[in-house]
Backbone as CSV, one residue per row, in Angstrom:
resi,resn,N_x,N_y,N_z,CA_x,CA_y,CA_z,C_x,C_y,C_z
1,UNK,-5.929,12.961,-10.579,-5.580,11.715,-9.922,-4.096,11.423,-10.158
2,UNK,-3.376,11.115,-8.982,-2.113,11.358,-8.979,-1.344,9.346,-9.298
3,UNK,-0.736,9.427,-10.608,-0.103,8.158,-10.698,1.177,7.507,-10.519
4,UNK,2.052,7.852,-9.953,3.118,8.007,-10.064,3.314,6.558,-11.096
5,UNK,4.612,7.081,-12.615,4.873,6.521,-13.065,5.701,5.417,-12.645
6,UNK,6.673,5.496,-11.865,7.725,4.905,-11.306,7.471,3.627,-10.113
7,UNK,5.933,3.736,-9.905,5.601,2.720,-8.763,5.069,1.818,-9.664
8,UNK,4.377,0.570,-9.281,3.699,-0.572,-10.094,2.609,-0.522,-8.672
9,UNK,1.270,-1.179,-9.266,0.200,-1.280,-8.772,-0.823,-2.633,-9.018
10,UNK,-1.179,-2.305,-7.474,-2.555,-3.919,-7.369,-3.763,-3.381,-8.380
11,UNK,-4.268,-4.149,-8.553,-5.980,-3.870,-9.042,-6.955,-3.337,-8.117
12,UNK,-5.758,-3.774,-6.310,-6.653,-3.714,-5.172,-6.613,-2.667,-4.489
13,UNK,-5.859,-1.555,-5.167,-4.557,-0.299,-5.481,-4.270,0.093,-4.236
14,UNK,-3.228,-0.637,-3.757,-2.113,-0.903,-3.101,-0.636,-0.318,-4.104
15,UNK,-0.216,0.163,-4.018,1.560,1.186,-4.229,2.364,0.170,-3.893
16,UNK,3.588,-0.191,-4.798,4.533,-0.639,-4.147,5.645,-0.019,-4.768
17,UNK,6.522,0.938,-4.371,7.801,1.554,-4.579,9.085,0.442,-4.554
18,UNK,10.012,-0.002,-5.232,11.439,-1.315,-4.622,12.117,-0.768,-4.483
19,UNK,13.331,-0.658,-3.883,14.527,-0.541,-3.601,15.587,-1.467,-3.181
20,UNK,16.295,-2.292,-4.239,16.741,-3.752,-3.597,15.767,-4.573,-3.376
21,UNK,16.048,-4.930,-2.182,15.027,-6.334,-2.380,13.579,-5.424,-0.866
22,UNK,14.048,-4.441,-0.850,13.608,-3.705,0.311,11.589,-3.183,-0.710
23,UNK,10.529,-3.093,-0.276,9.428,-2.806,-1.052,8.896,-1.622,0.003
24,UNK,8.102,-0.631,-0.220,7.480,0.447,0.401,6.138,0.055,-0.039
25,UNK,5.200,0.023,0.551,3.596,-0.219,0.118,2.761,0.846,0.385
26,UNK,1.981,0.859,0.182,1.139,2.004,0.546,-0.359,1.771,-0.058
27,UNK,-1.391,2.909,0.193,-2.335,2.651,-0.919,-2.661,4.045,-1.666
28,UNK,-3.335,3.934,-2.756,-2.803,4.717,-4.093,-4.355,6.376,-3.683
29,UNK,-3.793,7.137,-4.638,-4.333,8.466,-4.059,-6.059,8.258,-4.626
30,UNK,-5.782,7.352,-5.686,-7.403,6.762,-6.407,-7.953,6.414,-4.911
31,UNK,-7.810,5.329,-4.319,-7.953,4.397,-2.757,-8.483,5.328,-1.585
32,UNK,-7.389,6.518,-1.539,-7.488,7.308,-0.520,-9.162,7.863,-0.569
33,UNK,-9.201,8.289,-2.008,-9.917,9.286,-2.501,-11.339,8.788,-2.433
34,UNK,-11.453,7.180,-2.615,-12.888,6.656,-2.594,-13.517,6.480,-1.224
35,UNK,-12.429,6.404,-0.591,-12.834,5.869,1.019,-12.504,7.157,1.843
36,UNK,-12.158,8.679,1.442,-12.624,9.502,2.036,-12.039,9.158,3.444
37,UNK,-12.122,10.422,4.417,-10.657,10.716,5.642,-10.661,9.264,6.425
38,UNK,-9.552,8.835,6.322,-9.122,7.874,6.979,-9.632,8.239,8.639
39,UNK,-9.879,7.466,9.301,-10.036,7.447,10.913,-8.713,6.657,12.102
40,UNK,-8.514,5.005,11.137,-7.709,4.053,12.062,-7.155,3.555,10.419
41,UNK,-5.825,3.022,11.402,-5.131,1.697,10.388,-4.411,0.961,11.202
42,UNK,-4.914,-0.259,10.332,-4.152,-1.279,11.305,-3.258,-2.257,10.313
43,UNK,-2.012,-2.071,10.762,-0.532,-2.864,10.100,-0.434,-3.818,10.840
44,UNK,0.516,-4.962,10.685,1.471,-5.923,10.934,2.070,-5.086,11.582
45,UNK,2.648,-5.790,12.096,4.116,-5.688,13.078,5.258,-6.040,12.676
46,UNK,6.258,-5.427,12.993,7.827,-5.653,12.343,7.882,-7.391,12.211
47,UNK,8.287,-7.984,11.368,8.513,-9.376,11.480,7.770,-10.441,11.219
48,UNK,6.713,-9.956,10.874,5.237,-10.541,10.729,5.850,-10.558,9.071
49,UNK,4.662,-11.990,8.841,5.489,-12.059,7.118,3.726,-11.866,6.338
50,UNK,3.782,-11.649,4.873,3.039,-10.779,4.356,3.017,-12.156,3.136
51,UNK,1.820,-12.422,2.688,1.793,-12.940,1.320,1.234,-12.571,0.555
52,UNK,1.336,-12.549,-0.839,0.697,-11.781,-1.536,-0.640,-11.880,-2.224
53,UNK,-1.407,-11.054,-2.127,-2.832,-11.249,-2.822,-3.391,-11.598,-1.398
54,UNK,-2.628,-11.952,-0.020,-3.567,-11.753,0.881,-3.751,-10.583,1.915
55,UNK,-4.450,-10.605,2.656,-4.796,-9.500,3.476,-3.702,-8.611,4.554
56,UNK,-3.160,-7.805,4.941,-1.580,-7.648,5.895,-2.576,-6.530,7.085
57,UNK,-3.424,-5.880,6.297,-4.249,-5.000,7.507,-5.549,-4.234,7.213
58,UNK,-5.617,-3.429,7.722,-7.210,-2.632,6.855,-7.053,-0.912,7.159
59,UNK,-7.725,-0.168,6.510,-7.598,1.397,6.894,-9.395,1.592,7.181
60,UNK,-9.578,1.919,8.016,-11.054,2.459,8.446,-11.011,3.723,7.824
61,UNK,-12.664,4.222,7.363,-13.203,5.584,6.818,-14.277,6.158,7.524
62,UNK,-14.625,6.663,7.382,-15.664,7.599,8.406,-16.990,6.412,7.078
63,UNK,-16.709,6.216,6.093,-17.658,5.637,5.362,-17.448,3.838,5.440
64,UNK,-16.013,3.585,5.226,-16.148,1.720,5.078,-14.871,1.542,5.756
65,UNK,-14.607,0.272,6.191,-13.481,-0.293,6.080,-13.261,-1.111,5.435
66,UNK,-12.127,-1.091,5.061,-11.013,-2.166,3.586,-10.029,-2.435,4.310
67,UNK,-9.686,-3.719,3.454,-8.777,-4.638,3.604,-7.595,-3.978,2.831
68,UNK,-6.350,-4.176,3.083,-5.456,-3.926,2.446,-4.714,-4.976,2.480
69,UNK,-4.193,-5.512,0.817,-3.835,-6.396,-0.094,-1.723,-6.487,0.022
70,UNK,-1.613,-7.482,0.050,-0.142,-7.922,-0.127,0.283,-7.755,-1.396
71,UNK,0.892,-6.290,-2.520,1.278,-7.256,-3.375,2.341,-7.905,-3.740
72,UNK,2.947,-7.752,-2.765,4.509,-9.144,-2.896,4.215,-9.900,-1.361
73,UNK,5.319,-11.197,-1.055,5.192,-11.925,-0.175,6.564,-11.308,0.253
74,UNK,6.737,-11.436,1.976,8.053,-11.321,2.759,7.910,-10.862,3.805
75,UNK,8.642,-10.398,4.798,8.984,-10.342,5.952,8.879,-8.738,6.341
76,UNK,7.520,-8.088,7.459,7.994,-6.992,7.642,9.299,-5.774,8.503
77,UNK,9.720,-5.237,7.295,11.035,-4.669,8.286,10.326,-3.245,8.948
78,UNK,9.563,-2.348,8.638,9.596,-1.485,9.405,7.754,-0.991,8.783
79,UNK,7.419,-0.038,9.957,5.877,0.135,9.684,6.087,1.470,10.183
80,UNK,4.781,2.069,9.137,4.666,3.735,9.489,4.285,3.643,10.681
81,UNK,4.917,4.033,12.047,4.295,4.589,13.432,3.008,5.427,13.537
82,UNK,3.697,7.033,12.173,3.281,8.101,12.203,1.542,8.220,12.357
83,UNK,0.875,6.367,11.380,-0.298,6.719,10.815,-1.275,6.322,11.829
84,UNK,-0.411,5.702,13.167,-1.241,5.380,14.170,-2.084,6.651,15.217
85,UNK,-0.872,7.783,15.071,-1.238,8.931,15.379,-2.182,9.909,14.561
86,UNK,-2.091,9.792,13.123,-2.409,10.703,12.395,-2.386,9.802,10.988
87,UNK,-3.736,9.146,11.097,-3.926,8.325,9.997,-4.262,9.048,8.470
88,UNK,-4.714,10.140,9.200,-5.539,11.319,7.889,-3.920,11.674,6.717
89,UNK,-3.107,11.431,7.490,-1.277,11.525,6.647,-1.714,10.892,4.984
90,UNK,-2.064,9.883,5.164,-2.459,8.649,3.860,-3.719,9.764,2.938
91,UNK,-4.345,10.415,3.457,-4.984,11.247,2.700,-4.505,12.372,2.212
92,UNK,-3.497,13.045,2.918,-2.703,14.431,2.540,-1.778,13.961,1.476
93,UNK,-1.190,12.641,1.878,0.340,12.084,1.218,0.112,10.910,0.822
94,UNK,-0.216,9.994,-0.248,-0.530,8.622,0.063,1.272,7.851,-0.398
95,UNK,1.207,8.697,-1.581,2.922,8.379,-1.903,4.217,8.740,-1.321
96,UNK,3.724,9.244,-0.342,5.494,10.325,0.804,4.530,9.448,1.782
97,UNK,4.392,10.683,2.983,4.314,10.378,3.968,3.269,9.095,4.671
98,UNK,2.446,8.888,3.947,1.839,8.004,4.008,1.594,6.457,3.706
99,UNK,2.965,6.408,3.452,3.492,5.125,3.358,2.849,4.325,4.383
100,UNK,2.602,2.611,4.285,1.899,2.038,5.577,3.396,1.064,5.974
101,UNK,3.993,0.176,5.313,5.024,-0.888,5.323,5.968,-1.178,4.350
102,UNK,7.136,-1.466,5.463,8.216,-1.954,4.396,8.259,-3.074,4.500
103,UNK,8.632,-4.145,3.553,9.203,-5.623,3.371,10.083,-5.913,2.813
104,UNK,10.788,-6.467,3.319,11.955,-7.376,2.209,11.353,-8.602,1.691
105,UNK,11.707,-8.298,0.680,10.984,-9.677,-0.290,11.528,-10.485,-0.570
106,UNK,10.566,-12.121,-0.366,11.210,-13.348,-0.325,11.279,-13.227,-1.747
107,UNK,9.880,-12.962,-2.945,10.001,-13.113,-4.542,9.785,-12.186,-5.089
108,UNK,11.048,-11.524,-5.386,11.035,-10.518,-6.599,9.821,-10.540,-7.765
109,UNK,10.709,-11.837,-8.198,9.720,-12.327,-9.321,8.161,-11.960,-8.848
110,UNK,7.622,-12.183,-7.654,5.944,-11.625,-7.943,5.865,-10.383,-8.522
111,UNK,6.879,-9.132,-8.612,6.737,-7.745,-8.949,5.782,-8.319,-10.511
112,UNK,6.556,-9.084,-11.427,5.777,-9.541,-12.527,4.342,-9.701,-12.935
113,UNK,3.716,-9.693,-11.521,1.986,-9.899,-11.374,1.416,-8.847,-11.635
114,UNK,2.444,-7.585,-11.228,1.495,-6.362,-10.735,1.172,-5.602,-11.778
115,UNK,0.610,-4.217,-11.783,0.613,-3.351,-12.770,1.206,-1.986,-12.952
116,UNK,1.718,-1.773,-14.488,2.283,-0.502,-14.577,1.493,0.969,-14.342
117,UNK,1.864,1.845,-14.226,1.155,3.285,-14.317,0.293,2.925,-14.976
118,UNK,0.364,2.907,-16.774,-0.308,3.279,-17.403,-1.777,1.766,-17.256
119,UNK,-1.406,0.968,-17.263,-2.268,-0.100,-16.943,-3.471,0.060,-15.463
120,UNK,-2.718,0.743,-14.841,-3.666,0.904,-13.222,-4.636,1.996,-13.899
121,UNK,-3.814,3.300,-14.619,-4.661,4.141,-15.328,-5.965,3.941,-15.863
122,UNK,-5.741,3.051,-16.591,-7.111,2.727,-17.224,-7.911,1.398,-16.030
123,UNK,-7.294,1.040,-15.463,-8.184,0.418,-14.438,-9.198,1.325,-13.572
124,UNK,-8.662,2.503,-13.673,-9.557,4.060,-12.540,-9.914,4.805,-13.661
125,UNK,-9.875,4.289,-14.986,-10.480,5.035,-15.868,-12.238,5.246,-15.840
């Protein structure tokens, strides 16, 4: 099970990578792995604003669909196109190519809520 140290994580395991005030989201290879080949996903739209701890879209499975979790609040700047074509990407790649949204974030400060590697670790323990 792949963790990347360098990201912080939901409980609802949702990925969020920062760069500036810029965030990459995604959901985590644990996520991918329970809900088995993705089918559909459905994002926000550029501009659409995101709050956190609430809902921004969902990924369908040949088994369930889930909600996917905000974990910062802000404004979306750009959305994976790719996964509308080829949603199964989030299963090959959940941390590269399978990124779902970017945001610029209104509060840093929420990064403080989330969790480290080693903390999500033992949450999928």
């Amino acid at each position: 099970m792949d963790v990347p140290e360098n990201l912080k994580y939901t409980d609802e395991h949702e990925w969020i990578a920062v760069d500036g005030d810029i965030a990459t989201i995604g959901i985590t290879d644990y996520a991918q792995g329970e809900l088995g080949d993705l089918v559909f996903v459905e994002l926000p739209e550029v501009g659409d604003e995101i709050i956190q701890g609430n809902s921004f879209g969902t990924v369908e499975a040949v088994k369930a669909v889930s909600d996917l979790f905000a974990p910062v609040s802000g404004s979306v700047t750009e959305v994976n196109e790719l996964l509308a074509a080829d949603p199964e990407t989030v299963n090959k790649d959940p941390y590269g190519d399978g990124w779902m949204i970017k945001v610029k974030m209104s509060n840093p400060g929420e990064l403080d809520d989330l969790l480290d590697a080693a903390t999500y670790k033992n949450l999928i323990a």
